[in-house]
N, C-alpha and C positions, 0 to 999 in steps of 0.2 A: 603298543600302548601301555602306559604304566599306571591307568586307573587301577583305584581300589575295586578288587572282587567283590560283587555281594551286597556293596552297600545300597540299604535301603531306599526308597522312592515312592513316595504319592502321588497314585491316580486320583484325577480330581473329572470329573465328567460336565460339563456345563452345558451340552446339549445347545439349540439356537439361541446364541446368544449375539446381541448388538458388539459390533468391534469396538469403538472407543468406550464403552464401559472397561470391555474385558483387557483393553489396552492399560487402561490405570490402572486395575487392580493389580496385573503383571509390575507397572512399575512400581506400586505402594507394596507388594512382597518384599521385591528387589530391598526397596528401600531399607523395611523394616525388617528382613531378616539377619539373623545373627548365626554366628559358628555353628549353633546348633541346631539352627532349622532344617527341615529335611527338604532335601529337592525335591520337587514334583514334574508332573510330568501333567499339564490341561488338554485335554482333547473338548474340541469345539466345533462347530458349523457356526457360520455367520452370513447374515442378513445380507446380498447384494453393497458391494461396498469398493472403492478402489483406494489403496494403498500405498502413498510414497513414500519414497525411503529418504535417509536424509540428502544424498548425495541428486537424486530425480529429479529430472529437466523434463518442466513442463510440456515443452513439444512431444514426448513420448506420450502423452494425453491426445488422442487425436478428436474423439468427441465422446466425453461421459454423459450427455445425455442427462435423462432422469437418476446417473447413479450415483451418489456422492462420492465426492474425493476427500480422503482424509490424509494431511501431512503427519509422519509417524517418523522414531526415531531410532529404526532398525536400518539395516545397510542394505546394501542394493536400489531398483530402477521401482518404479510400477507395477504394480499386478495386481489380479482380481480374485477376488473370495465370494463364494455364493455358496448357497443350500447344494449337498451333494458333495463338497470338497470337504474331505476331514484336514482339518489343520490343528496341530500339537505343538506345545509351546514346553520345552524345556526349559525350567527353571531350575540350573544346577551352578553351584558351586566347584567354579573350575580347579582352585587351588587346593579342596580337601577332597575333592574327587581325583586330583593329580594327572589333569587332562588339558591340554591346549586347545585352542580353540580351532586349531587347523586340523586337529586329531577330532573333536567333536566334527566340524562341517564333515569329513570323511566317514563319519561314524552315522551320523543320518543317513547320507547318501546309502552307503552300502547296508543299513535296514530298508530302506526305501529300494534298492535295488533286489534284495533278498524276499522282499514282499513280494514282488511282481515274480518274481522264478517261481513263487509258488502258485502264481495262477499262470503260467506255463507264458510269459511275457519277459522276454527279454531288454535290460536298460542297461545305460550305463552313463558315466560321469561329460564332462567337457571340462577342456582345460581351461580355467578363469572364468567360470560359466556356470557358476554353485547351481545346484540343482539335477534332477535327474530325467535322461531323455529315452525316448525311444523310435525307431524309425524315422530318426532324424525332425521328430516335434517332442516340445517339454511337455514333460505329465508333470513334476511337482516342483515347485519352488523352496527356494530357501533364502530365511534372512533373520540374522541373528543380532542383538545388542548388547556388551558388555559393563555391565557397572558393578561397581566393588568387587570386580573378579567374577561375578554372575552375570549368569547369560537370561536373558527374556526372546521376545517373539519364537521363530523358530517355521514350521515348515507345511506349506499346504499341498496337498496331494490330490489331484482329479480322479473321483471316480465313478459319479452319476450325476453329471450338471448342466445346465446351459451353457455352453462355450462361447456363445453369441458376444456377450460382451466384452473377451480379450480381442477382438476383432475391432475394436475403438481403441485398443492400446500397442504400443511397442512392448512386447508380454518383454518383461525386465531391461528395456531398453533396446531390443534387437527389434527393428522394424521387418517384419515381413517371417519373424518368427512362429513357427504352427505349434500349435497347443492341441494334447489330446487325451484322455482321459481312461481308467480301466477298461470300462463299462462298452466300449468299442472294442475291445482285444479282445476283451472276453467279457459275453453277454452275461453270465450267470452272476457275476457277483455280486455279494450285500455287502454293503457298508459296514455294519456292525462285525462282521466275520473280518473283512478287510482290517477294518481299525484293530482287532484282537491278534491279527498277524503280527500288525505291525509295530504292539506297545509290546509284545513278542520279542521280534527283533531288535528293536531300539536297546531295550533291555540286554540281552545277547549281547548285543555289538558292544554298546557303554558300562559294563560291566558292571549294571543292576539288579537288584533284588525287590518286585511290585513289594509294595508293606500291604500288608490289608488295611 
């Protein structure tokens, strides 16, 4: 990877936040940022909510029930977000970061697989199958959208949730695909320990610097 070493990033914490809020404000960054704005990095938990991408065929909805569905303009199938999944949204500038976007997807996965080795959980990739698995069921997703060379949405990871409701879905289009979360690997885990691995790693891998 030929990112720049070092360079700065904001953490931005938004805690239980509604997704279509946090959706626009992602895109009104996007919009409004210039050369010089610094990328960030949102760590979020959101409200019960299912998500399609722009390419998602409705039959992967098999019954949402009381859960809203919202049409969104990241890539990929369907998936669910709830209380308990930390999902992070990198908001970086690919061409002054000097990183492709195919060098990014590989560079979440493997923090997201570097997270899990540390609570002694082994994962690994799928080929055409973004996102990271383990024991042959997905623990996190991934789904990214590009405008003006910058990247929005970005990646949810299971780790103390309800899983009940990917069970009404094709989890990213794969019907009959198992979904499964840290917090079953291994009981001990916090969230908040979790997430500090893993802006850890991200960092590490994307060859950043947290700014205060």
């Amino acid at each position: 990877m030929d990112a720049i070493t070092g360079a700065p990033i904001k953490l931005k914490y938004l805690g239980l936040s509604e997704y279509e809020p946090t959706w626009r404000a992602m895109q009104k960054f996007t919009d409004d940022r210039d050369g010089d704005t610094l990328d960030e990095l949102w760590m979020v938990e959101h409200p019960p909510v299912f998500t399609q991408g722009q390419a998602g065929k409705p039959e992967h909805i098999l019954n949402a029930a009381d859960i809203p569905i919202i049409q969104v303009d990241r890539g990929g199938q369907v998936t669910y977000h709830g209380p308990g999944q930390i999902v992070i949204y990198p908001l970086i500038d690919l061409k002054r970061h000097k990183i492709g976007i195919k060098a990014l997807v590989n560079g979440i996965e493997e923090a997201l697989i570097r997270t899990m080795a540390h609570y002694n959980v082994i994962a690994n990739r799928r080929e055409k199958a973004p996102g990271v698995y383990t024991n042959n069921k997905k623990i996190a997703s991934l789904g990214l959208r590009v405008r003006k060379g910058c990247t929005f949405h970005g990646l949810a990871f299971n780790i103390r949730m309800n899983l009940e409701p990917f069970s009404r879905i094709n989890p990213c289009g794969y019907a009959g695909l198992e979904v499964t979360q840290l917090s079953e690997l291994n009981p001990a885990v916090e969230m908040a320990e979790v997430q500090n691995q893993l802006i850890k790693h991200l960092c590490e891998v994307l060859y950043f610097t947290e700014k205060e």
